[in-house]
VMD Tcl script that builds the backbone (N, CA, C; Angstrom):
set m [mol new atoms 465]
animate dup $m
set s [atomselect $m all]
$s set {name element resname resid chain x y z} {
  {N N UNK 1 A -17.625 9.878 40.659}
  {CA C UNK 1 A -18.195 8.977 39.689}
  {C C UNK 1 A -17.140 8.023 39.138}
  {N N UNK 2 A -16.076 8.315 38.817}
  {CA C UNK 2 A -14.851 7.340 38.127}
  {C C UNK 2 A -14.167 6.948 39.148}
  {N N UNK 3 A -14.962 7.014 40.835}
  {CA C UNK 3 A -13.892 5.741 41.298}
  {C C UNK 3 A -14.960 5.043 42.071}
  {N N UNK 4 A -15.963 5.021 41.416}
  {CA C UNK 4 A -16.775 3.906 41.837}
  {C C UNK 4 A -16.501 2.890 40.278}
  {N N UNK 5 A -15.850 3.097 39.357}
  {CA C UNK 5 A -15.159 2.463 38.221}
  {C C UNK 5 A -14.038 1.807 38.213}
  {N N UNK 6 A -13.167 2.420 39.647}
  {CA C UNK 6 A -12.006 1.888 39.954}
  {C C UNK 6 A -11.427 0.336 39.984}
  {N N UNK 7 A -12.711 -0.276 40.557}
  {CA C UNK 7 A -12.447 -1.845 40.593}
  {C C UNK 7 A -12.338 -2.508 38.982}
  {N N UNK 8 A -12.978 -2.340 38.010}
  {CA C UNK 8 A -12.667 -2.690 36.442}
  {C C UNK 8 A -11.494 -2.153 36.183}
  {N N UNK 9 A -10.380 -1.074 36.691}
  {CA C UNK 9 A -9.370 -0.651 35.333}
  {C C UNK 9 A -8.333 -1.590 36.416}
  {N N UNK 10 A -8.482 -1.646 37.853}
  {CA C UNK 10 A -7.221 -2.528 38.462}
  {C C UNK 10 A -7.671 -4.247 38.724}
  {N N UNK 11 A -8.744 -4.853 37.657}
  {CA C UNK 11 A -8.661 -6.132 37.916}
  {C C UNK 11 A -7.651 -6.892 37.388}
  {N N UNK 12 A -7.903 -7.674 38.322}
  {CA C UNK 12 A -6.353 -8.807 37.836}
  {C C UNK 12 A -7.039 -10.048 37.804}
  {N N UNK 13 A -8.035 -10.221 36.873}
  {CA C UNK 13 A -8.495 -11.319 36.221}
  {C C UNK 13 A -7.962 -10.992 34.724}
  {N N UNK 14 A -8.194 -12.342 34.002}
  {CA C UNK 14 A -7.870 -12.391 32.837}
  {C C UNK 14 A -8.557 -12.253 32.332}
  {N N UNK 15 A -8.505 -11.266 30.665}
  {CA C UNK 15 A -9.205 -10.507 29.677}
  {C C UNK 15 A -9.919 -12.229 29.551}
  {N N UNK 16 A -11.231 -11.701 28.797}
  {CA C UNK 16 A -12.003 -13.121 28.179}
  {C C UNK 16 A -11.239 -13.393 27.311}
  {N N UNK 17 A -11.822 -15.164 26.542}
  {CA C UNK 17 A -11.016 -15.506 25.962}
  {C C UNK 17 A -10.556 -14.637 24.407}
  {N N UNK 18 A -12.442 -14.451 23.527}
  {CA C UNK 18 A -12.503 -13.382 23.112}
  {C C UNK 18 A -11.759 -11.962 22.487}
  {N N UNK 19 A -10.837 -11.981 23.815}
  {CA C UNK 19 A -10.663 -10.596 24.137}
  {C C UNK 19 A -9.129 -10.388 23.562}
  {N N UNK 20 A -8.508 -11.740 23.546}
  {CA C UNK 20 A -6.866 -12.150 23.081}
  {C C UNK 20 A -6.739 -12.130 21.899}
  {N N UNK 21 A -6.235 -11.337 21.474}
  {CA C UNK 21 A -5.732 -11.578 19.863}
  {C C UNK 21 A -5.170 -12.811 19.758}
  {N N UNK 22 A -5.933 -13.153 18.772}
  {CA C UNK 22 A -5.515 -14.693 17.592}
  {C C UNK 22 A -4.368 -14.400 16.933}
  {N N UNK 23 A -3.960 -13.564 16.551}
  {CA C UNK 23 A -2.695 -13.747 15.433}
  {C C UNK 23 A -1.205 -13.431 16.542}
  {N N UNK 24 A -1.420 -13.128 17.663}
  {CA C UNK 24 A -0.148 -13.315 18.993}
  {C C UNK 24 A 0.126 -14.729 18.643}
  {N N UNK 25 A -0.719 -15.932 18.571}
  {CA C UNK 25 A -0.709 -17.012 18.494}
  {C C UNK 25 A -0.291 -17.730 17.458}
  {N N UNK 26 A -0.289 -16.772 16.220}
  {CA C UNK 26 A -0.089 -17.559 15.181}
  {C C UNK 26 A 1.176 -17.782 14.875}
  {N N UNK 27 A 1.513 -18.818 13.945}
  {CA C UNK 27 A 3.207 -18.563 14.080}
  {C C UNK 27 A 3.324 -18.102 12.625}
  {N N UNK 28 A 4.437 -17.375 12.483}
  {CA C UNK 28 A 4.893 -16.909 10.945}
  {C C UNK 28 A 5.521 -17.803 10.626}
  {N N UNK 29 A 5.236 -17.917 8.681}
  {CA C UNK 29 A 5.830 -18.422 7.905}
  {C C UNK 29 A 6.722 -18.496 7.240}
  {N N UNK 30 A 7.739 -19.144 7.119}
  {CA C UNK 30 A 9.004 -19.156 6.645}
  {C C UNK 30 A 9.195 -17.740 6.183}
  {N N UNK 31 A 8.433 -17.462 5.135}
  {CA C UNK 31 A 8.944 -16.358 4.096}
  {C C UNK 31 A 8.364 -14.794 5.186}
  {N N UNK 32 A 7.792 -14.884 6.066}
  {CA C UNK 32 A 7.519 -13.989 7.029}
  {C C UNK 32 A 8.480 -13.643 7.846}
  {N N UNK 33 A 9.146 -14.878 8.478}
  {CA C UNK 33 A 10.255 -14.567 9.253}
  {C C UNK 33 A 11.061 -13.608 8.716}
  {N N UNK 34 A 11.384 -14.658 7.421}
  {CA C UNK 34 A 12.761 -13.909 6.449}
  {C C UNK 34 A 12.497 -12.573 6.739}
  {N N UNK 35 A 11.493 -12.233 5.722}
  {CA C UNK 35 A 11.065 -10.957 5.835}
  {C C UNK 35 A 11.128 -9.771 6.860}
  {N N UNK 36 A 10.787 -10.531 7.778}
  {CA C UNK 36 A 10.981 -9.684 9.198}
  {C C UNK 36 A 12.318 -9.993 9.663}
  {N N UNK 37 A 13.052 -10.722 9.550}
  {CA C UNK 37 A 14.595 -10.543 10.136}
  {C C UNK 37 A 15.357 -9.862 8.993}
  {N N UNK 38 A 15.073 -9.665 7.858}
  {CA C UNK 38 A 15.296 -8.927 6.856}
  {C C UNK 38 A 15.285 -7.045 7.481}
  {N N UNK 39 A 14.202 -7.192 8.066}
  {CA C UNK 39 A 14.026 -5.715 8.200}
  {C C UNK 39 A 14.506 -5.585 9.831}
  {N N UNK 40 A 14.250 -6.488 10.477}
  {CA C UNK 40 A 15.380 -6.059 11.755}
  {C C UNK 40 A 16.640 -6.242 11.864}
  {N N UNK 41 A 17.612 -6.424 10.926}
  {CA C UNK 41 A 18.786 -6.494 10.638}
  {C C UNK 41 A 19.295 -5.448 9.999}
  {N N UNK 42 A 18.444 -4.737 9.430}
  {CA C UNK 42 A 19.035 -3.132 9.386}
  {C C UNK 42 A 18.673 -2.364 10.059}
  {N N UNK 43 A 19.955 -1.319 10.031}
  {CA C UNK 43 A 19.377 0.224 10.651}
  {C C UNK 43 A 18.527 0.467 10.127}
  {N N UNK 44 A 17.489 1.688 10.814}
  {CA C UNK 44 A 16.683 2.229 10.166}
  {C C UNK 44 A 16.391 2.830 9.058}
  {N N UNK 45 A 17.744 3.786 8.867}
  {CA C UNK 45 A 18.140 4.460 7.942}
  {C C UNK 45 A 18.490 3.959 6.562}
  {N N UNK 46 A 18.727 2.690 6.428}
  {CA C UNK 46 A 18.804 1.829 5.655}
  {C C UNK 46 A 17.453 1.570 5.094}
  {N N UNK 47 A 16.510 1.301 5.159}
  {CA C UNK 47 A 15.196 1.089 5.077}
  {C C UNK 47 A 14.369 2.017 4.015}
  {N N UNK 48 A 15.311 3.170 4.008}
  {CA C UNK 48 A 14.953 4.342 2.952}
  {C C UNK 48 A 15.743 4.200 1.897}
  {N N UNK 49 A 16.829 3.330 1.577}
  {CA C UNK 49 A 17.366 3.495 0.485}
  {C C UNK 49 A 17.394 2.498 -0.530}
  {N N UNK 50 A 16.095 2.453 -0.738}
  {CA C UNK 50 A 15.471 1.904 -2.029}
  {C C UNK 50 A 15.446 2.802 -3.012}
  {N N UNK 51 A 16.111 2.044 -3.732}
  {CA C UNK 51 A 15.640 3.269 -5.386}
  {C C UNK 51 A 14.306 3.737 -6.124}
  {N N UNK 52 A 14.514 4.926 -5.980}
  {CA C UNK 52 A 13.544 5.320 -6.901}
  {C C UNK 52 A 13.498 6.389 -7.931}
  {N N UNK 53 A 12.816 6.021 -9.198}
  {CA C UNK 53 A 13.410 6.158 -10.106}
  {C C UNK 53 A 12.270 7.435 -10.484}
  {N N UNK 54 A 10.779 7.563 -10.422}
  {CA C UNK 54 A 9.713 7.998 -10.499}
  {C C UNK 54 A 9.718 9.725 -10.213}
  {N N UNK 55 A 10.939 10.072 -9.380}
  {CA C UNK 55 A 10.025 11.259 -9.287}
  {C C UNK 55 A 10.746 12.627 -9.682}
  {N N UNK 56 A 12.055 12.396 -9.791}
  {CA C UNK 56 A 13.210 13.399 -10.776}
  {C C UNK 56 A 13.213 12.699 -12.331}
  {N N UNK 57 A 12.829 11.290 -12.046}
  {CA C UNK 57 A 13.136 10.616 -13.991}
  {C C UNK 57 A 14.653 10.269 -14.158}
  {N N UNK 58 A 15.394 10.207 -12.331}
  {CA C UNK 58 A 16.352 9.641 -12.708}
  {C C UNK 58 A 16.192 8.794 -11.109}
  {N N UNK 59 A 17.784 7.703 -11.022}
  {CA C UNK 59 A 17.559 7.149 -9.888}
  {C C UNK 59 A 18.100 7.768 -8.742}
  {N N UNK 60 A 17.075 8.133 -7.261}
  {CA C UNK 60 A 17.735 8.356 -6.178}
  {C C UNK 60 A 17.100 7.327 -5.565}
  {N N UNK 61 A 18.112 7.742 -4.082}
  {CA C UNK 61 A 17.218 7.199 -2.791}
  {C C UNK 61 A 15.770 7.408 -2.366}
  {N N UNK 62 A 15.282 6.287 -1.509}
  {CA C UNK 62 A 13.810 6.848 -1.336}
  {C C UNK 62 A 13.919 8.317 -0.326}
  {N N UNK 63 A 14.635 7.851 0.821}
  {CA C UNK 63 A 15.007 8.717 1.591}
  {C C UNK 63 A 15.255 10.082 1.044}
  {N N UNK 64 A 15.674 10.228 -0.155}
  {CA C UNK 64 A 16.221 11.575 -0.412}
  {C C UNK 64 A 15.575 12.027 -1.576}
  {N N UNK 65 A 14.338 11.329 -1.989}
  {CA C UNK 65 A 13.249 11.989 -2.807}
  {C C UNK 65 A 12.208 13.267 -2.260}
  {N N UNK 66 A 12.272 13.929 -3.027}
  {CA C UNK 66 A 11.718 15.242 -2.465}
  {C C UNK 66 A 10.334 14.661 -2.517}
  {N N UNK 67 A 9.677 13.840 -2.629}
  {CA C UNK 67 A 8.234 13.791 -2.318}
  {C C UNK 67 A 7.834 12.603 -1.744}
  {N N UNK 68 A 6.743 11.823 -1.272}
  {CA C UNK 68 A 6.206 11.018 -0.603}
  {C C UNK 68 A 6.159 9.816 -1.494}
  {N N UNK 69 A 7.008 8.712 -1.728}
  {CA C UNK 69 A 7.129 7.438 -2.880}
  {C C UNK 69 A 6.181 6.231 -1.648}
  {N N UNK 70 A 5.430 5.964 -2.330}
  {CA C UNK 70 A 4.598 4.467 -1.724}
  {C C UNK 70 A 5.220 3.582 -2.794}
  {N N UNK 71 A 6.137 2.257 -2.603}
  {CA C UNK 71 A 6.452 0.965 -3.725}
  {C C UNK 71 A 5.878 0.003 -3.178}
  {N N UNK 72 A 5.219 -0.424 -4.595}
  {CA C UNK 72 A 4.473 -1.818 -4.571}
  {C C UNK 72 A 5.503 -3.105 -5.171}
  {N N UNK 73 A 5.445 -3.979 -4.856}
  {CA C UNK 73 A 6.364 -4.611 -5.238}
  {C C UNK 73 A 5.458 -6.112 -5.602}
  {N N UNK 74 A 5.827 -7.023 -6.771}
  {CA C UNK 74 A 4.736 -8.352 -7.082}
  {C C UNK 74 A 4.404 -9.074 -5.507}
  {N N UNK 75 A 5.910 -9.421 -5.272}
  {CA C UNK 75 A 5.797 -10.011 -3.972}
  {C C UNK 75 A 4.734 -9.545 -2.438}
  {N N UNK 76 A 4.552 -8.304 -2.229}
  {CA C UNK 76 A 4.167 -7.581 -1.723}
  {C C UNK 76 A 2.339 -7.992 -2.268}
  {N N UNK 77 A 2.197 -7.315 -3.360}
  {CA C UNK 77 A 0.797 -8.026 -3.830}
  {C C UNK 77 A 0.264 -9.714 -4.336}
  {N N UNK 78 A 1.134 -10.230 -4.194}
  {CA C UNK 78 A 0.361 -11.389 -4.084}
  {C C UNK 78 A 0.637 -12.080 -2.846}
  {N N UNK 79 A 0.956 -11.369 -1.490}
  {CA C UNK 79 A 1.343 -11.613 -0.152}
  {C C UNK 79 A -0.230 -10.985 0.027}
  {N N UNK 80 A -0.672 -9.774 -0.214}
  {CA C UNK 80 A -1.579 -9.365 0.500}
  {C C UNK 80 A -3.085 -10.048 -0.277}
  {N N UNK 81 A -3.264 -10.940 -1.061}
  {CA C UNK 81 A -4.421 -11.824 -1.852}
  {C C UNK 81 A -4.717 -11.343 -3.249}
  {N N UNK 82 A -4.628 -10.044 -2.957}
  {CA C UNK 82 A -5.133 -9.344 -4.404}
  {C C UNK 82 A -4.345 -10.148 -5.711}
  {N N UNK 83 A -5.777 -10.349 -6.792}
  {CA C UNK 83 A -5.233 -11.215 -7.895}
  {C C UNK 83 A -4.734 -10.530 -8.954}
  {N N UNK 84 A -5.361 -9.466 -9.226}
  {CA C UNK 84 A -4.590 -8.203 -10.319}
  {C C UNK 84 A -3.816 -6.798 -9.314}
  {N N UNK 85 A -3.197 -6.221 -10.142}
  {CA C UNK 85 A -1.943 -5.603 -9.297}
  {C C UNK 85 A -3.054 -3.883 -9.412}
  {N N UNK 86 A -4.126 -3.671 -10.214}
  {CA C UNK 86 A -4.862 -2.815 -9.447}
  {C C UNK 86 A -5.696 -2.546 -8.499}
  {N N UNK 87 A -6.192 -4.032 -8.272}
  {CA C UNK 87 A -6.698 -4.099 -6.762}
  {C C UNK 87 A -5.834 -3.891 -5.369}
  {N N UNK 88 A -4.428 -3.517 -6.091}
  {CA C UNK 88 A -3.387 -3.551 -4.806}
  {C C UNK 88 A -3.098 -1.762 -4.439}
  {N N UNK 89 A -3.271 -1.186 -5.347}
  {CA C UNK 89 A -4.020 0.060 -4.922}
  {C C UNK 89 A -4.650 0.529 -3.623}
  {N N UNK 90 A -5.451 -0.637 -3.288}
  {CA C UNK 90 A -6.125 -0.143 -2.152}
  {C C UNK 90 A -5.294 -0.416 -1.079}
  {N N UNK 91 A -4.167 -0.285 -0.769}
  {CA C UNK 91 A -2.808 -0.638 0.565}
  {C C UNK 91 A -2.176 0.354 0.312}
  {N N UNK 92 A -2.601 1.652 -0.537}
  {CA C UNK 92 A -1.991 2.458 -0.318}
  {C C UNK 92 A -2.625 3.777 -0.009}
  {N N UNK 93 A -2.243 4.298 0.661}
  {CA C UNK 93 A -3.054 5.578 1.359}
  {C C UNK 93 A -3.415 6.811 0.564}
  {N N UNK 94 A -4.061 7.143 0.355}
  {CA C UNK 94 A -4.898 8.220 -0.288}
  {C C UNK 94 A -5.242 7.708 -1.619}
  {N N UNK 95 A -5.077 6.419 -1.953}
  {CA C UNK 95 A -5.520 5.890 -3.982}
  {C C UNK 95 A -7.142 5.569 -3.515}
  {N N UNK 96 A -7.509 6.218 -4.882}
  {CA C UNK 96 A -9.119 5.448 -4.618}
  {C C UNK 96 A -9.217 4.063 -5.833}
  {N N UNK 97 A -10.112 2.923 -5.379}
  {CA C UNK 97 A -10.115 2.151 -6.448}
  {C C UNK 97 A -11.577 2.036 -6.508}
  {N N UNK 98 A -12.132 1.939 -7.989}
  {CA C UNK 98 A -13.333 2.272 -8.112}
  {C C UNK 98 A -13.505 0.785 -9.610}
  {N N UNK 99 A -14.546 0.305 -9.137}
  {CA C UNK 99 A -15.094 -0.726 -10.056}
  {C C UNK 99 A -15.953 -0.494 -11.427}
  {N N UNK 100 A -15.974 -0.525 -12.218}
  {CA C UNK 100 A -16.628 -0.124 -13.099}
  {C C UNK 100 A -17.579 -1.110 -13.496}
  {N N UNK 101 A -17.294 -2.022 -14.143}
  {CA C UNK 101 A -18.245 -3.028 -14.281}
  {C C UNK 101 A -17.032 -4.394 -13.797}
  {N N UNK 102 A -18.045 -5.554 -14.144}
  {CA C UNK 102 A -17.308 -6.491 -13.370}
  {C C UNK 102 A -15.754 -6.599 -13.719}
  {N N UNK 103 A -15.523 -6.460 -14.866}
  {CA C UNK 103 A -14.090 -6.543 -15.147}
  {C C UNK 103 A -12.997 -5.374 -15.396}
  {N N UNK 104 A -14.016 -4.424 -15.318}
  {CA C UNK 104 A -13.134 -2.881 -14.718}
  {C C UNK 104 A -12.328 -2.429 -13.880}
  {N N UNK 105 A -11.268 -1.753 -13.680}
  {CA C UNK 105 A -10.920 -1.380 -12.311}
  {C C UNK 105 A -10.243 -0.020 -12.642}
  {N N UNK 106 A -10.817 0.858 -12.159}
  {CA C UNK 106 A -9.953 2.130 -12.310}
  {C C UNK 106 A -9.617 3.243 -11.289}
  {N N UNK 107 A -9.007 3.644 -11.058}
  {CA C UNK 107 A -8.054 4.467 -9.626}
  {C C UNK 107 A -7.896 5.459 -10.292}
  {N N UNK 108 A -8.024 6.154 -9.264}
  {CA C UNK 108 A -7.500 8.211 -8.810}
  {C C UNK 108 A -6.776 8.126 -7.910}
  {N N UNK 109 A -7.195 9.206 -7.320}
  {CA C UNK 109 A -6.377 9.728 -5.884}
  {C C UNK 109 A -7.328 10.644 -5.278}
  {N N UNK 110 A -7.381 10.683 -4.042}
  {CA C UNK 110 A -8.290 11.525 -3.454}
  {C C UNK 110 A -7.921 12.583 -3.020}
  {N N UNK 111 A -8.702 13.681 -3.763}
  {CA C UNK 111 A -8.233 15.209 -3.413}
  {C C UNK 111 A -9.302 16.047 -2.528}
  {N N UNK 112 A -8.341 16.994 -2.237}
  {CA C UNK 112 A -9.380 17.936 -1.431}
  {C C UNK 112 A -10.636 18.884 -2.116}
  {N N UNK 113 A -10.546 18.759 -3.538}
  {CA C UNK 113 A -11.332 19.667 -4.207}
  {C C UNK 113 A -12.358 19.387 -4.637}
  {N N UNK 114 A -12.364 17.654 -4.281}
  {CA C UNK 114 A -13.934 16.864 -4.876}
  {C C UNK 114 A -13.713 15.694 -4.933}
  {N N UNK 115 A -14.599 14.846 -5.123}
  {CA C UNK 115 A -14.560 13.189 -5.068}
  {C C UNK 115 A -13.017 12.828 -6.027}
  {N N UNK 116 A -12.491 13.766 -7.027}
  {CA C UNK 116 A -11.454 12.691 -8.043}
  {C C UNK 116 A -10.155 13.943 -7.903}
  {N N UNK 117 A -9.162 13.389 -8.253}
  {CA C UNK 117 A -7.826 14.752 -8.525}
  {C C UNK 117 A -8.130 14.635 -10.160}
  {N N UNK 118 A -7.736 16.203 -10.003}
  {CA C UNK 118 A -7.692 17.006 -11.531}
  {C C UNK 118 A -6.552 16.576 -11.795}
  {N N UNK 119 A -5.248 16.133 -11.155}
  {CA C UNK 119 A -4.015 16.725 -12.190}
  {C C UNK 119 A -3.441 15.562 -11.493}
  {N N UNK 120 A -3.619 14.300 -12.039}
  {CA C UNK 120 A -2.863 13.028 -12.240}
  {C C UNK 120 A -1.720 13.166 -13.095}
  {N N UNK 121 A -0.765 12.219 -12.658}
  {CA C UNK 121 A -0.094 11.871 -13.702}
  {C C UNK 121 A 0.375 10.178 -13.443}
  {N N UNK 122 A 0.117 9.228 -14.535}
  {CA C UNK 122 A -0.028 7.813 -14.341}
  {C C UNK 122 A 0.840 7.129 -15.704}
  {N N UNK 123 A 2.210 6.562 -15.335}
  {CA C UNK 123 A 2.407 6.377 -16.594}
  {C C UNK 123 A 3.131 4.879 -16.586}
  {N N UNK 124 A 2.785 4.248 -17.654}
  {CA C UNK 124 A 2.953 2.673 -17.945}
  {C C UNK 124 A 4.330 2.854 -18.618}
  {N N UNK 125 A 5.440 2.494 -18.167}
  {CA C UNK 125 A 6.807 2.096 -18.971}
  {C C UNK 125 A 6.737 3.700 -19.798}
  {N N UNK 126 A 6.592 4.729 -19.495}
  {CA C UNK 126 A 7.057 5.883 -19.578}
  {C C UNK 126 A 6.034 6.480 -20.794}
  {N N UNK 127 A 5.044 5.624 -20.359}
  {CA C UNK 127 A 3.983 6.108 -21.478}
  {C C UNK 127 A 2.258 6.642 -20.458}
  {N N UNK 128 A 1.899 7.829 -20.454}
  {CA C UNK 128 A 0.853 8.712 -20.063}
  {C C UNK 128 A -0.275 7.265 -20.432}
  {N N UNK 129 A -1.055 6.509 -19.096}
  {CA C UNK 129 A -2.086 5.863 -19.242}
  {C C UNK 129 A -3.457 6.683 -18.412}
  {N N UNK 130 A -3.295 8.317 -18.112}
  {CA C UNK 130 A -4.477 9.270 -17.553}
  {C C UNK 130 A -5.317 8.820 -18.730}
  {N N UNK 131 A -6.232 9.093 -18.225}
  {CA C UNK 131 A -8.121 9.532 -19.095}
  {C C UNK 131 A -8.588 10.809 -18.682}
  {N N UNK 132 A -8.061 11.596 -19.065}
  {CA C UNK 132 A -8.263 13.336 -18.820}
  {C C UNK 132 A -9.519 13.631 -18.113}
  {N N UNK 133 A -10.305 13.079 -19.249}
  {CA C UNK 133 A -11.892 12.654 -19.108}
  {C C UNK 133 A -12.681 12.733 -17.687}
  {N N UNK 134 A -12.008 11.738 -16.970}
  {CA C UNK 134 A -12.467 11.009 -15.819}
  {C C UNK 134 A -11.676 11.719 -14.754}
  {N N UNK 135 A -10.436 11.970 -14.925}
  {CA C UNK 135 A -9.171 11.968 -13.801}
  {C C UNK 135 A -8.969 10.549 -13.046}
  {N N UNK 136 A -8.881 9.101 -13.974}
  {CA C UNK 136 A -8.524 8.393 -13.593}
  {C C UNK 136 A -7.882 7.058 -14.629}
  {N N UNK 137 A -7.320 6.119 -14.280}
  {CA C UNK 137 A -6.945 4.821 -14.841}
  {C C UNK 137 A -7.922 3.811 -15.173}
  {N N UNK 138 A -8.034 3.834 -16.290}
  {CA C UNK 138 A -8.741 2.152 -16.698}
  {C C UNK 138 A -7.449 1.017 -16.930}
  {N N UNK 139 A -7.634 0.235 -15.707}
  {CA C UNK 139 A -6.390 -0.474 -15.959}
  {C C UNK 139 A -7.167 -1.915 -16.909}
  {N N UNK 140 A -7.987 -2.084 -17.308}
  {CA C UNK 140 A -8.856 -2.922 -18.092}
  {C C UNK 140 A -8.114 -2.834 -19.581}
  {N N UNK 141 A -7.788 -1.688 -19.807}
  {CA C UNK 141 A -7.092 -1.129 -21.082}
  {C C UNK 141 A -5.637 -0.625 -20.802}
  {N N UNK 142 A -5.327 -0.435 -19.513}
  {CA C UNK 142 A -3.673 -0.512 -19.793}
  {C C UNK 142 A -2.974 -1.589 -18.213}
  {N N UNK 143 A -3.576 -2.009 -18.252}
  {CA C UNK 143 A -3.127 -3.460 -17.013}
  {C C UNK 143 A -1.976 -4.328 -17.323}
  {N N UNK 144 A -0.716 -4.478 -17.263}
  {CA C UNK 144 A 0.376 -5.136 -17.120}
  {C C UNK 144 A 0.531 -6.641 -16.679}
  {N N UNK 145 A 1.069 -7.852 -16.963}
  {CA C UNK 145 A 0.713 -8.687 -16.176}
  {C C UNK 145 A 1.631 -8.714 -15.093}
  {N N UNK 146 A 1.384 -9.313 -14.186}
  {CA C UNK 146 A 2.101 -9.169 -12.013}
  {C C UNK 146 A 3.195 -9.805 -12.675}
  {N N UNK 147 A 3.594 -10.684 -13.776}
  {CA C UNK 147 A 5.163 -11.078 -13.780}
  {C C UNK 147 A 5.968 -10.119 -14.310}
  {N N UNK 148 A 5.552 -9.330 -14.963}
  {CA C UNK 148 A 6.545 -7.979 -16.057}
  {C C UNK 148 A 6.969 -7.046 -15.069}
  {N N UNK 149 A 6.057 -7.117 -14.130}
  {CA C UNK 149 A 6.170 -6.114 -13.234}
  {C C UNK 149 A 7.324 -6.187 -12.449}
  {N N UNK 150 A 8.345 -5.016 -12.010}
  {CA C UNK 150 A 9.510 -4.642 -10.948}
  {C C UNK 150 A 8.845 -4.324 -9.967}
  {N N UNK 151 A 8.055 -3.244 -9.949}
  {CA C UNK 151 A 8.017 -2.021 -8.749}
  {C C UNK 151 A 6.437 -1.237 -9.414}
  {N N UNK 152 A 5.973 -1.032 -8.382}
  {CA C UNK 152 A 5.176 0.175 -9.053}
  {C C UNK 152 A 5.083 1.279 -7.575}
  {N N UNK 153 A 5.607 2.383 -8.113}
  {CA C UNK 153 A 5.702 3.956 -7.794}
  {C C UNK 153 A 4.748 4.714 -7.503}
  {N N UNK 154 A 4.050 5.030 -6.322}
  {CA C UNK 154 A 2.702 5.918 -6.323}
  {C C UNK 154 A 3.721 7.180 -5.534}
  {N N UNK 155 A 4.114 8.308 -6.285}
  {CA C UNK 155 A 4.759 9.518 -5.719}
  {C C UNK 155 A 2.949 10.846 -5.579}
}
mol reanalyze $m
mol bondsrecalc $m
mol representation Tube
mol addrep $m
C-alpha cells in the first residue's frame, strides 16, 4: 500500500506556491537584525546570564536560579503588539490571561488541580498584588505603566 505512494514523497516538482513560507521572504528590520546578531555573537552559555533578582530576593544568574525564570522585558512587549504589559502574559507558557470585562485583565497560572493555582505569589515592586479570593491578578487595580517597567519575572 505505501509504495503505490512512492511517486508523491520522491517528486521533484516544486511545492505550490501556497505551500512556501512568506516570512523566508521577508527581510528583517534593522532592530531585528541587531537583535539577532546580538544573540549569535554569543556563546550559548552566555545567554543564561541575565540577572535575576525574583527568586532567592537577591541577584543571581538566570542560569544558576534554582527554578524556571520566564523575563519580559518593555522592548520585548511592544515588539510582540500587545498594548498593556498584561496582555503580554500570554507569550509565556503556562500563564492564563482571562478578561473580565472590557477593561479588565487578570492572570493565574495553570495548575494541575483545577482551572486556577491555589498558591500564587505576584508581587508589584515588592508589594503582594494576589486576590486570595480568585487565585489571580487584577491588573486593572495594580497595572504599572510599560515605561516604569525594567523586567518582569514569571519564576
Amino acid at each position: 500500500m505505501l509504495a503505490s505512494f512512492g511517486h508523491l514523497l520522491h517528486s521533484q516538482e516544486d511545492p505550490p506556491a501556497n505551500a512556501k513560507n512568506p516570512a523566508a521572504a521577508t527581510p528583517l528590520t534593522p532592530e531585528e537584525l541587531e537583535d539577532l546578531l546580538f544573540i549569535l555573537e554569543k556563546p550559548p552559555e552566555d545567554l543564561f546570564e541575565q540577572p535575576v533578582f525574583g527568586v532567592l530576593g537577591f541577584e543571581q544568574k538566570q542560569g544558576r536560579s534554582p527554578a524556571a525564570v520566564h523575563i519580559l522585558r518593555p522592548k520585548d512587549i511592544r515588539l510582540s503588539g500587545h498594548q498593556r504589559w498584561p496582555e503580554a502574559y500570554r507569550m509565556v507558557p503556562g500563564m492564563l490571561v482571562m478578561r473580565g470585562m472590557s477593561y479588565e485583565t487578570f492572570t493565574s497560572m495553570r495548575s494541575f488541580n483545577g482551572f486556577l493555582v491555589e498558591k500564587m505569589l505576584a508581587l508589584v515592586d515588592g508589594r503582594e498584588a494576589l486576590d486570595p479570593v480568585f487565585s489571580s491578578v487584577n491588573w486593572y487595580v495594580n497595572e504599572v505603566p510599560l515605561d516604569l517597567l525594567d523586567r518582569i519575572e514569571i519564576i
